[in-house]
C-alpha positions in Angstrom: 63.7 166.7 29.5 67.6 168.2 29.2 69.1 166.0 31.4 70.9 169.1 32.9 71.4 170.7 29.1 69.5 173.7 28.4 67.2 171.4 26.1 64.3 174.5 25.5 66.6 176.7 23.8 68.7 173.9 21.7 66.0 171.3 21.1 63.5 172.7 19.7 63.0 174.4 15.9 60.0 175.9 14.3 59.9 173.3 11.6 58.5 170.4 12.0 61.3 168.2 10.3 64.0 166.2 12.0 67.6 168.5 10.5 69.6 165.5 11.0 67.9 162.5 11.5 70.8 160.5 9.9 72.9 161.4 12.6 70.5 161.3 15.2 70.3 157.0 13.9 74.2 157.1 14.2 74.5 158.5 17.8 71.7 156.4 19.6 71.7 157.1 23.2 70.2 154.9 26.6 67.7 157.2 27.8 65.2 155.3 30.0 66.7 156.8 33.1 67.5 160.3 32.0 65.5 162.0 35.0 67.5 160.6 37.7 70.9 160.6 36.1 73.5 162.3 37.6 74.1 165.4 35.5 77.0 166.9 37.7 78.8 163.2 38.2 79.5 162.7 34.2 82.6 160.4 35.1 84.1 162.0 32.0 85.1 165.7 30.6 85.1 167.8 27.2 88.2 166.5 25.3 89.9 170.0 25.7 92.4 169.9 28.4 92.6 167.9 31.9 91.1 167.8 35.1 92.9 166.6 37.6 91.0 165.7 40.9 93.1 166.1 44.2 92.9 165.5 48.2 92.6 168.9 49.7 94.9 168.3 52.5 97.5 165.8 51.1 97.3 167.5 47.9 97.8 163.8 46.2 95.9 163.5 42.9 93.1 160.8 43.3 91.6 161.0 39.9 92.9 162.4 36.6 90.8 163.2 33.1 93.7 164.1 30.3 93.0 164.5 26.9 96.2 165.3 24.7 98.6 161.7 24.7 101.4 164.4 24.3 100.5 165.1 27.9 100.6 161.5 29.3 104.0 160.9 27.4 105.9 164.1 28.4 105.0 164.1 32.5 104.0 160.5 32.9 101.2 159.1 35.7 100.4 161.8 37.5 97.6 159.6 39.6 99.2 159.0 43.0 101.5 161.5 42.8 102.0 164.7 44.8 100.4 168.0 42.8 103.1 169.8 44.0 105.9 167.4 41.8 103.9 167.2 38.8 104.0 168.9 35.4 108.0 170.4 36.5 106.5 171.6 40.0 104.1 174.4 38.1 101.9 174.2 41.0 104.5 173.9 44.1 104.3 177.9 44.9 100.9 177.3 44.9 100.2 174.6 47.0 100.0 176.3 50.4 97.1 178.5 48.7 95.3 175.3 47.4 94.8 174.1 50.6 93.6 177.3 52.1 91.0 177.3 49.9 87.5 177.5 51.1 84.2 175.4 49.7 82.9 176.7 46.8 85.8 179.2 46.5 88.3 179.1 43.1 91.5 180.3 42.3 93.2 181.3 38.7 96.5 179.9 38.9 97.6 181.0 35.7 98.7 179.9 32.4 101.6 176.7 31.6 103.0 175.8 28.2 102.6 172.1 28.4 105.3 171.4 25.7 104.0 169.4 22.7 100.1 169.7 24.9 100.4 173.3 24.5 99.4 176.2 27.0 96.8 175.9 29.1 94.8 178.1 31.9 94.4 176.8 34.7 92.1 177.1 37.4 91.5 175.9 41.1 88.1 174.8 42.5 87.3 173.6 46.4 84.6 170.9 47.0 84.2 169.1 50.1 87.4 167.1 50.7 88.2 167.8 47.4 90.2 170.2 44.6 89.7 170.4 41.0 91.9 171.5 38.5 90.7 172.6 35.7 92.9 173.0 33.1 91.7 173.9 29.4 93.6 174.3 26.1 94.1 177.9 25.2 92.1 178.8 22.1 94.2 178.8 18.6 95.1 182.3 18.0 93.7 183.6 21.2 96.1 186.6 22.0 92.8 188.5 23.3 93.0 190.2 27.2 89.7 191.2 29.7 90.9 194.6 29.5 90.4 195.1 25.6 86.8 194.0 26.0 86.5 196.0 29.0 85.0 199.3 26.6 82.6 197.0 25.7 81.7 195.8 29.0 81.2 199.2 30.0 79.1 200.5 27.4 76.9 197.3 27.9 76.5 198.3 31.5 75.9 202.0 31.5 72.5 201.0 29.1 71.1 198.6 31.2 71.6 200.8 34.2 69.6 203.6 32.0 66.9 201.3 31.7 63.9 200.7 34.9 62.7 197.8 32.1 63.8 194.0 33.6 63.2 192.6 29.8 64.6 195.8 28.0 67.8 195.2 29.6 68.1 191.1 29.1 67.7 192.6 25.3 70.9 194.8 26.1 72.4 191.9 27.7 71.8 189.8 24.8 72.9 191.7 21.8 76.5 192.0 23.9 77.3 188.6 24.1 76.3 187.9 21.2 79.1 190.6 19.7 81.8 189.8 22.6 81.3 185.6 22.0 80.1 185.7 18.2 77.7 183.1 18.0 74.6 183.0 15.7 72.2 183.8 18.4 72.0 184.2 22.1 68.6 184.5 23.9 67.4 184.9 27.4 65.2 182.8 28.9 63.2 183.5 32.1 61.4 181.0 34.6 58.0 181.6 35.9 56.5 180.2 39.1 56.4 177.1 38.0 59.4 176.5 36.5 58.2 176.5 32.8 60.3 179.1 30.7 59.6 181.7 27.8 62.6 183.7 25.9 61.6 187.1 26.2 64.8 188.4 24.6 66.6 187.3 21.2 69.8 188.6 19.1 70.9 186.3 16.0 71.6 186.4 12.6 69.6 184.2 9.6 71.5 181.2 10.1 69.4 180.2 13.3 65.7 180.5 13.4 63.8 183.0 16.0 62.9 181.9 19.4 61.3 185.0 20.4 58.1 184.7 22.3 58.6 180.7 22.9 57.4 179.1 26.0 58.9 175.6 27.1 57.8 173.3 29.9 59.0 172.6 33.0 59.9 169.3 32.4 62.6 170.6 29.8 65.2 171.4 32.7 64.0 169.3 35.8 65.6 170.1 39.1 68.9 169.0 39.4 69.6 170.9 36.1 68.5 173.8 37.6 70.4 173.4 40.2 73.4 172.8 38.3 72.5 176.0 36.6 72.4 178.0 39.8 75.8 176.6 40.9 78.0 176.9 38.5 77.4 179.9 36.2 78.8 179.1 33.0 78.5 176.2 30.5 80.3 176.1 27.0 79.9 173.0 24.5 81.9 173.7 22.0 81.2 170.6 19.8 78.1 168.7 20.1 79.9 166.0 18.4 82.9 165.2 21.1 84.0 162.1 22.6 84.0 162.4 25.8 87.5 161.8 28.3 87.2 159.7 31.1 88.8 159.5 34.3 91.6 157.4 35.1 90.8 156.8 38.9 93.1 155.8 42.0 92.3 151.9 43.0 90.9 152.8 46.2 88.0 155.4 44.6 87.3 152.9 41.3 84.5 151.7 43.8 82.9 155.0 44.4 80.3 157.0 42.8 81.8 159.6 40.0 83.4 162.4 41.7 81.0 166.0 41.5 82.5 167.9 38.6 79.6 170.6 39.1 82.0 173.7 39.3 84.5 172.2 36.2 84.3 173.8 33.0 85.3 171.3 31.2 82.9 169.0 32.9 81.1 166.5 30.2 77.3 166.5 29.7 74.2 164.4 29.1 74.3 162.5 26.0 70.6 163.2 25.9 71.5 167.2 25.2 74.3 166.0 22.7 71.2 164.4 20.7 69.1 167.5 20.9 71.9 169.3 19.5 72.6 167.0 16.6 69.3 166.9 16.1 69.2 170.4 15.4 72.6 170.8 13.8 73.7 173.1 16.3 77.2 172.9 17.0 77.9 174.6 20.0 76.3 176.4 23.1 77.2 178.4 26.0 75.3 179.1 28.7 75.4 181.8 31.5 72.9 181.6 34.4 71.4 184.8 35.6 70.8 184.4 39.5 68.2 187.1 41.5 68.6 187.3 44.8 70.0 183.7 45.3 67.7 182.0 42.8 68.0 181.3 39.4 66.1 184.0 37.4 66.5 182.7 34.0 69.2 182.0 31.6 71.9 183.6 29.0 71.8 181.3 26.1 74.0 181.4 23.2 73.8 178.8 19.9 76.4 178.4 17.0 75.8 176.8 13.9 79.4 175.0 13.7 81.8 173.9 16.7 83.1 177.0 18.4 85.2 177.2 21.4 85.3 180.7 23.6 88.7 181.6 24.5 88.7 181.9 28.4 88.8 186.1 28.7 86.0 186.3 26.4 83.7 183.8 28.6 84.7 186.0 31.7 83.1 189.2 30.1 80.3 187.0 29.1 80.0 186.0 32.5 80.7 190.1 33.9 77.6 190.8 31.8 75.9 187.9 33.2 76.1 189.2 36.7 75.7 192.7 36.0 72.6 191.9 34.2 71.5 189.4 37.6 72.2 192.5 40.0 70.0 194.7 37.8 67.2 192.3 37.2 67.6 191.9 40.8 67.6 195.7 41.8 64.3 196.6 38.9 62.4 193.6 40.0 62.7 195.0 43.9 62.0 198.8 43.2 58.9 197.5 41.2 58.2 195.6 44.0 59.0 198.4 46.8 56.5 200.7 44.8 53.6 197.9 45.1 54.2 196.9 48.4 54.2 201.1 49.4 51.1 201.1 47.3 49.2 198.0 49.1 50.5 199.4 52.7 48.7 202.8 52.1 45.2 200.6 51.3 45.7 198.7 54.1 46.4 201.7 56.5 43.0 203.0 54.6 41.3 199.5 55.9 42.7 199.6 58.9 41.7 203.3 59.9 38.2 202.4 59.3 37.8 199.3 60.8 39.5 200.2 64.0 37.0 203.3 64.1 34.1 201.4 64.3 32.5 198.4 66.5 31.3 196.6 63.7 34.5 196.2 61.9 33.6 193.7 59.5 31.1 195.8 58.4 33.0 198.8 57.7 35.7 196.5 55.7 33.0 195.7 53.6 32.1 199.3 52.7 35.7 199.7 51.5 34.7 197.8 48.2 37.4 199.6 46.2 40.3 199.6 48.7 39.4 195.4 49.8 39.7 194.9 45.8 42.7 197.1 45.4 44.4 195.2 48.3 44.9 192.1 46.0 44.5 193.4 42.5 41.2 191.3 42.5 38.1 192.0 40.5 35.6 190.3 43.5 35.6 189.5 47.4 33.4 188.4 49.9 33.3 188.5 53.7 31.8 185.6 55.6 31.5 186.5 59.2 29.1 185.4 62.1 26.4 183.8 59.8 26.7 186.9 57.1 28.0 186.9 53.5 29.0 190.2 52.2 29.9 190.3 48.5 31.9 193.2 46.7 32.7 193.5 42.8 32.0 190.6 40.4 31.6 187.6 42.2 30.0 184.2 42.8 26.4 183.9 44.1 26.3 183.3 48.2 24.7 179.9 47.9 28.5 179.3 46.1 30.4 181.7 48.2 29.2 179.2 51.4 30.1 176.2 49.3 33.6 177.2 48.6 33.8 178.4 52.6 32.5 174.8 53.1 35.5 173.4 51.2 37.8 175.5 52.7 37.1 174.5 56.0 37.1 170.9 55.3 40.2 171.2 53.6 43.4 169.3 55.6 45.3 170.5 57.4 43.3 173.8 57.3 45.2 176.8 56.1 45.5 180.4 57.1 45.9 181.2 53.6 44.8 179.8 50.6 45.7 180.7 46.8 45.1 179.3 43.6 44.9 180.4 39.8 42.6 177.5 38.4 40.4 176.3 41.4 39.1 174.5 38.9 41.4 172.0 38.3 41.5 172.1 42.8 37.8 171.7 43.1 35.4 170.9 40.5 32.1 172.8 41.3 34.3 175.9 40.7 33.9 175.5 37.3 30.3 176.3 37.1 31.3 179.8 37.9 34.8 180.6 36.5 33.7 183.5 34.5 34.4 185.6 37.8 36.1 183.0 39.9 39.1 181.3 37.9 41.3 182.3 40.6 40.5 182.5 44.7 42.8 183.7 47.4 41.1 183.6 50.8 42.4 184.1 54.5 40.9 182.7 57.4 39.9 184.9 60.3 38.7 182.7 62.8 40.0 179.2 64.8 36.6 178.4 66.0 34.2 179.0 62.9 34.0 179.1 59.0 34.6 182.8 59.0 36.8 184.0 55.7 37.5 187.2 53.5 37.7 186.0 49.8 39.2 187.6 46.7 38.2 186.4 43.0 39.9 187.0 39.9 37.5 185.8 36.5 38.8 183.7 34.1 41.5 184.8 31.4 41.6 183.0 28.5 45.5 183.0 27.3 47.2 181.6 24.2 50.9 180.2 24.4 53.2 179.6 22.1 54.9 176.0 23.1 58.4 175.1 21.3 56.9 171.9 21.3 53.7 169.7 22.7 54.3 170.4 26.2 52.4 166.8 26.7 55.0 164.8 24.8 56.7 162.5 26.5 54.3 162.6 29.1 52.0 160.1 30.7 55.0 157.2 31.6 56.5 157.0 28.4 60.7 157.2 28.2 62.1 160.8 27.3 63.6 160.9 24.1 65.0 163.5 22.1 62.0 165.4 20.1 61.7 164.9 16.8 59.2 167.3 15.9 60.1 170.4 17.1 57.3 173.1 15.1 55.4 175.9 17.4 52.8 174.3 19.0 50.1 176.3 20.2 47.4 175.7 23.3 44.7 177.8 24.8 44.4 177.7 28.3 40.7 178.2 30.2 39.4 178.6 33.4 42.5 180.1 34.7 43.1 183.9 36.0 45.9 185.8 36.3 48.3 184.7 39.1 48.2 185.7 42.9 52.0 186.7 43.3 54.0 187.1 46.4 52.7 190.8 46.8 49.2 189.5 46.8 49.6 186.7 49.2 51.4 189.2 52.0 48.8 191.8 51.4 46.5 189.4 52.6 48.4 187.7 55.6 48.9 191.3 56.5 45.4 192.1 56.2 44.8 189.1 58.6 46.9 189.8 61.2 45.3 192.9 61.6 41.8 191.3 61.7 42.9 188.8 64.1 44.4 191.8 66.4 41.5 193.6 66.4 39.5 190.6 67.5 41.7 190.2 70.1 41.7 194.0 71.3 38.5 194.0 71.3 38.1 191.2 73.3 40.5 192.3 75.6 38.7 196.0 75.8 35.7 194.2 76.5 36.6 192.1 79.3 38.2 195.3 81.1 34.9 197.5 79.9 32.8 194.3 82.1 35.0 194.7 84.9 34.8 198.8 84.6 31.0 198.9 84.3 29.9 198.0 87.6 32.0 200.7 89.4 31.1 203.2 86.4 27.2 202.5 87.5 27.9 202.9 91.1 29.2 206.3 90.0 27.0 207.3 87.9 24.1 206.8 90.7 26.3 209.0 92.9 26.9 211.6 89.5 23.0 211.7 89.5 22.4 212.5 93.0 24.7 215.2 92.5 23.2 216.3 89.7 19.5 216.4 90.8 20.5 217.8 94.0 23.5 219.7 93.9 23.0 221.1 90.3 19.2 221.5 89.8 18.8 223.6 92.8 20.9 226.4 92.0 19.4 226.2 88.8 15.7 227.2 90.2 17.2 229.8 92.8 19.2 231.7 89.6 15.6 231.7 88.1 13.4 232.5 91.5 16.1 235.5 92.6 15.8 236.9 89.5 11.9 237.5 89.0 11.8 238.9 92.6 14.6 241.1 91.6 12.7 242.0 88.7 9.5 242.7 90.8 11.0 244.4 93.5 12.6 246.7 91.1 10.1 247.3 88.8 9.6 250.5 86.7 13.1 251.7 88.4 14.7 248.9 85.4 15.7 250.1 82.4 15.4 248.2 79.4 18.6 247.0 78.7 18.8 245.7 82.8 15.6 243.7 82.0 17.1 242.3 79.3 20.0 241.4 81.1 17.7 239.6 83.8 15.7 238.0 80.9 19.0 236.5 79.3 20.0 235.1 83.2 16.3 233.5 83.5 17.1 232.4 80.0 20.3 231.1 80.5 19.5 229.2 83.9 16.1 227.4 82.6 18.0 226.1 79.5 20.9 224.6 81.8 18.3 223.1 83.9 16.7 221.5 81.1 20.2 220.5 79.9 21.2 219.0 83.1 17.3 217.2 83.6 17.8 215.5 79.9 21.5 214.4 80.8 20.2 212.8 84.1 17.5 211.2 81.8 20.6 210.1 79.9 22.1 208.4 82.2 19.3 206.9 84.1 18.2 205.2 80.5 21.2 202.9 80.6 20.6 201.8 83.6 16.4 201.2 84.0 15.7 197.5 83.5 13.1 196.9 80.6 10.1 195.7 80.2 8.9 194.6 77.5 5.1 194.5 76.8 2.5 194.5 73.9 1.9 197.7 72.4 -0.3 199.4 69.8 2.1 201.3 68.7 -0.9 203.6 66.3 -2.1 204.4 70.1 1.1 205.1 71.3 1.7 207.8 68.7 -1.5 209.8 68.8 -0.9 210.1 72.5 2.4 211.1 71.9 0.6 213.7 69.4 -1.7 215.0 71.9 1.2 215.8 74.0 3.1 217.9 72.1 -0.3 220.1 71.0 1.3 223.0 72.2 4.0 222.4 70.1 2.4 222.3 67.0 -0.4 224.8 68.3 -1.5 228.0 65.9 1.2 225.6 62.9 -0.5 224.2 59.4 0.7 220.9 60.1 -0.6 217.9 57.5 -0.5 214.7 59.4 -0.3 211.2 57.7 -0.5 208.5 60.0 -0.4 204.9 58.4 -1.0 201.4 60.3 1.4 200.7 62.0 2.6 197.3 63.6 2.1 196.3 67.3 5.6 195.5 68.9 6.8 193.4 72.2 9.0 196.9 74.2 8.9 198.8 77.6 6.2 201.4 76.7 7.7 204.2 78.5 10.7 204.2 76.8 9.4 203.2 73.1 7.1 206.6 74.3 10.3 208.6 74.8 11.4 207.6 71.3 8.1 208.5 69.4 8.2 211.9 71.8 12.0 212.7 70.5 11.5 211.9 66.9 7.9 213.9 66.4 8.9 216.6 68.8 11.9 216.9 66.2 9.6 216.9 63.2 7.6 219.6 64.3 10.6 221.6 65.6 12.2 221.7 62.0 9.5 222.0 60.1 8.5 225.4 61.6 9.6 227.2 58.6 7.2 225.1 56.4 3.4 226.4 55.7 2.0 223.5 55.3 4.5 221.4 57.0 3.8 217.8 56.3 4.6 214.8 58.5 4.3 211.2 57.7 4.3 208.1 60.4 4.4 204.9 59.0 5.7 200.9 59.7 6.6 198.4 57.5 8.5 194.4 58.0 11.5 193.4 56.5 12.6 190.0 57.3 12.6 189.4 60.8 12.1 193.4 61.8 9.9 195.9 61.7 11.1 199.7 60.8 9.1 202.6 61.9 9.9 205.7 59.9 9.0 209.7 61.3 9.2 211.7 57.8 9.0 215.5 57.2 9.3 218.0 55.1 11.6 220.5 56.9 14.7 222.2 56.9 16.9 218.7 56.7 20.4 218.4 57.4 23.9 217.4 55.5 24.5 213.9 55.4 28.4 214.4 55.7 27.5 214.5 59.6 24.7 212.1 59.8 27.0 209.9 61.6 27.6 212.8 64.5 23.4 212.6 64.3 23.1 210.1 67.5 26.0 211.3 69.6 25.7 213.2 73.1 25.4 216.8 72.7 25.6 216.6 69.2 23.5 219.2 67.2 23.4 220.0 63.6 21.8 223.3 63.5 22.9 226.7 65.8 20.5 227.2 68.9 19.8 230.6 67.2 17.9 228.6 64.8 16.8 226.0 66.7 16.5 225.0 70.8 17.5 221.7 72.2 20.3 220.1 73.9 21.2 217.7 71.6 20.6 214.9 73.8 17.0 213.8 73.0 18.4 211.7 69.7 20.9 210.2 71.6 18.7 208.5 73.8 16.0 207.4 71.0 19.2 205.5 69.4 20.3 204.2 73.0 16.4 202.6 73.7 16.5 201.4 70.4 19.9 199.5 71.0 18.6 198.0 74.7 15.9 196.9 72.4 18.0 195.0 70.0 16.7 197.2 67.2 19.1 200.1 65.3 18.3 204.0 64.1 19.2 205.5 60.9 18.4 209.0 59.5 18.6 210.3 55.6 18.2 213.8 54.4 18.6 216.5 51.5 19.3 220.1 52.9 16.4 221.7 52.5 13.6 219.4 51.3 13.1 216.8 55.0 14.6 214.1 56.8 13.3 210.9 57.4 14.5 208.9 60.9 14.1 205.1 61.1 14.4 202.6 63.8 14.1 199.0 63.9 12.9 196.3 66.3 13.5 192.9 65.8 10.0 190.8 65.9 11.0 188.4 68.7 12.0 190.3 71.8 15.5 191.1 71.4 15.7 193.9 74.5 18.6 193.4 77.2 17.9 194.3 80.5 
């Protein structure tokens, strides 16, 4: 714990031997309330100028830090007095500009020779009520300007623009402050989601040991420093061993809390981080925060050996880099992150398009194993939906996929989105299976029941490299400044890699969609309910039409012409009779077409009734039926037991009819042509199955196979309407059952349909 200093990146060596100890006895410091003390109200500043606290609209000076006595003697007390009559009325052209001032803005005044004090620059800051004056002894022999560093400042930014690497660039970054502010090392250090820290860039010489690769703990720069940090932007200590300056304060504020110093320079820190540095024998640090889009990224940090000051144009181009380097980070980190989320939209318009094509949505989501994965970067999911599990990739079993639903929904307040890296450490019994379920990140995708889609990540076993026990000072005990500060290593299980942001929209994303469709489809059906009661008035009118309006011509086409043909007789040459052979042709094949479609239609709307049936029976009448159909054919019949079922045995008869008329149809070209009829249960259904040997058909269109007019062969090849398979898969659905087909070109086709053993028809 810092205490507001940057404590991971000054407290901490690879050797496990106190550098200073002696000094550390010498400079004992009260630390049993260092988490709650106020970091940004020191009371006190850096001996190396004056800060002069003032009322932002009198302009009087309230509270007033001075270091040099040659100051106090030559201009006197300055609190009380006007800031505009102070120091020979240096600030009186400026004193309309310091009350303009805005919150949070600051103004460079300029620089004043204080006399014996020396020159100084001096700056403006506003806080509420308040303005500070910061101003800070110019460094000895500083003749330095901005614009002589500016080539270097340039050439620093046009390589990490050349760069699409985030931690490429921070090395960039950090190799040019080290040269503009010359200090024995400067590292960056970047924050995860969790506030712990790791350098992942380093420049330095010998004198100061590596840091490179270091991770350090949360606790090492708690909140408020962090906040201090993402304030103000630069911090310089330029001797770990100062005395701090306190302020001399008007009567009526000696009461008050110290005033804020968090945008001064010369503000004074935590003795706690003075100790670390002692500790350490480091003499000075600077510090420049890097800030992506509003929030602090990580940080610039630089180490000296010996007490260094930075002359004020030098920590400006520090700070230039500083921000340059924020912008970039801030500009790589969202074209990386423009690129995923392009890459995730496309799999969830992939998703998308095939559950919205489909009335079983869930199920299709589950055949899109590879795109449900790639949605999340996970390595498992599972669906839970209306009583089913579906799992996909590596996974937990579903006995412990319906335990961790179980927990989910107990969970309070429930969530529509859950994520976690070591559900573990959330929820015990997630242990037994970590191997493939270290991390979970599940949406919910219903109000009313425990219906979820779940993403797994398995378990990653990591090593980090601590700068330090992490655990130290842990568990109650008062922070004090480490002693030991040697590379402490610790292997982390039962974790995976993190769900990011990316991940967690993904899956909102993905449920939003869900719950739309669930809605749609709710909506669709309650104006399909309405619709189907005028549709079936219709449809009785369409089929009176039909029988009567459409079926008659029909005949008379066929009648007309065989009495044209008779009447005519030998006076017909051949290609007139084939003309009249191609009408009677023609005319009996629509008839048939429009006698199957009023069969069609009538199917939906006959009321079942269901009935015991020996379904063996049923097929060899269905067989003795179609004898002419197979008549003068070597056809090899193989006929097994098969189940009795509860249907309406006219319309179970219409299915057995279709399906074997079918097998005999395309097996024509077959000598012997071999059909097989056979039942079987599974679970709570049993599947009949019509197999043959024929011609067969391309699976690419199997789901065209039980459409209206849908035909997967020319009529040149083979007659039909392409209506009879569409009614077998409509009977079967009254029934409660479903209809599949599989099949190789050239070597069969098998079709299947299933009835559920309790009677499942609608009427």
């Amino acid at each position: 714990m810092t205490c507001g200093a940057f404590a991971p990146l000054t407290a901490h060596a690879p050797s496990g031997i106190p550098l200073n100890a002696k000094r550390h006895e010498e400079h004992a410091v009260d630390l049993s309330n260092c988490a709650q003390e106020p970091i940004h109200r020191p009371g006190a500043i850096q001996p190396y100028g004056a800060v002069l606290v003032v009322d932002a609209e009198s302009l009087q000076v309230l509270e007033a830090a001075v270091t040099r006595q040659e100051m106090r003697e030559e201009f006197g007390p300055l609190v009380g007095a006007h800031v505009g009559a102070i120091f020979d009325g240096f600030f009186e052209p400026r004193c309309g500009e310091l009350q303009k001032l805005k919150e949070g803005q600051s103004l460079l005044i300029g620089s004043y020779p204080f006399g014996r004090a020396g020159a100084h620059y001096v700056l403006a800051h506003r806080t509420p009520g308040l303005v500070l004056i910061d101003m800070e002894e110019r460094v000895p022999g500083d003749a330095g300007t901005l614009e002589e560093l500016y080539p270097s400042i340039q050439a620093c930014i046009a390589q990490i623009e050349q760069t699409s690497d985030t931690i490429e660039a921070c090395a960039i970054a950090s190799a040019y402050v080290r040269q503009l502010a010359g200090f024995d090392r400067t590292l960056i250090y970047q924050f995860d989601s969790r506030w712990n820290g790791a350098v992942v860039a380093e420049h330095r010489n010998e004198r100061l040991p590596s840091y490179l690769g270091l991770r350090f703990p949360e606790s090492d720069i708690p909140a408020q420093a962090r906040e201090l940090y993402r304030r103000n932007r630069v911090r310089l200590i330029a001797d770990s061993d100062y005395t701090p300056v306190p302020f001399e304060r008007a009567p009526a504020r000696r009461q008050l809390e110290p005033t804020d110093l968090s945008q001064s320079m010369l503000r004074s820190v935590s003795p706690m981080h003075l100790q670390y540095m002692k500790n350490m024998d480091t003499g000075a640090s600077m510090s420049i925060s890097i800030i992506s889009e509003g929030q602090l990224w990580g940080l610039i940090s630089c180490h000296n050996l010996e007490p260094m000051r930075v002359p004020v144009h030098v920590r400006t181009a520090c700070e230039f880099i500083g921000q340059i380097l924020s912008l970039q980070i801030a500009l790589k980190e969202r074209a990386v992150s423009v690129e995923k989320r392009i890459a995730r939209r496309a799999v969830q318009v992939r998703l998308l398009g095939h559950m919205a094509g489909t009335e079983d949505f869930i199920s299709a989501l589950g055949r899109e194993e590879e795109s449900l994965l790639g949605l999340t970067s996970a390595t498992g999911a599972a669906i839970v939906h209306n009583g089913q599990c579906i799992r996909l990739g590596a996974c937990p079993s579903t006995r412990q996929i319906e335990e961790i639903v179980q927990w989910l929904g107990s969970r309070t307040p429930q969530e529509e989105i859950f994520s976690s890296h070591a559900l573990g450490a959330e929820w015990a019994p997630a242990l037994a299976f970590a191997d493939v379920a270290s991390g979970l990140l599940a949406i919910s995708i219903s109000q009313l029941h425990d219906s979820f889609v779940l993403w797994f990540r398995g378990e990653v076993v990591q090593t980090v490299n601590w700068g330090g026990d992490p655990r130290k000072g842990s568990h109650g005990q008062s922070p004090s400044p480490r002693m030991s500060f040697e590379s402490w290593k610790e292997t982390l299980r039962h974790q995976s890699l993190e769900w990011d942001e990316l991940d967690r929209d993904a899956a909102l994303e993905l449920r939003a969609a869900i719950v739309d469709i669930v809605l749609r489809k709710a909506e669709e059906l309650a104006a399909l309910n309405e619709q189907l009661v005028r549709s079936n008035k219709e449809l009785e009118a369409f089929s009176y039409s039909v029988s009567h309006d459409l079926r008659a011509p029909f005949r008379h086409i066929v009648g007309y012409s065989d009495l044209l043909e008779t009447s005519l007789g030998d006076r017909l040459t051949d290609e007139e009779r084939r003309y009249l052979s191609t009408i009677v042709e023609s005319a009996t094949s629509a008839g048939t077409l429009v006698d199957d479609l009023l069969s069609f239609s009538q199917m939906g709307r006959s009321v079942i009734t269901p009935t015991p049936i020996d379904s063996g029976e049923l097929v060899r009448e269905t067989i003795r039926k179609l004898a002419m159909e197979a008549a003068g054919r070597n056809i090899e019949w193989e006929i097994g037991p098969l189940d009795p079922v509860q249907a309406d045995p006219g319309m179970l008869g219409l299915v057995w009819q279709n399906l074997i008329a079918n097998a005999i149809k395309f097996t024509r070209d077959r000598d012997p042509a071999r059909i097989a009829i056979r039942s079987v249960r599974v679970d709570e259904e049993i599947r009949f199955t019509v197999q043959d040997n024929g011609c067969g058909f391309d699976m690419r269109y199997v789901d065209k196979l039980f459409g209206v007019f849908q035909r997967l062969h020319h009529s040149d090849e083979f007659e039909g309407t392409g209506i009879g398979l569409a009614n077998v898969a409509r009977i079967v659905s009254r029934h409660g059952g479903r209809v599949w087909a599989e099949s190789q070109i050239g070597h069969g086709a098998s079709f299947t349909f299933a009835l559920p053993l309790s009677n499942g028809a609608s009427s």
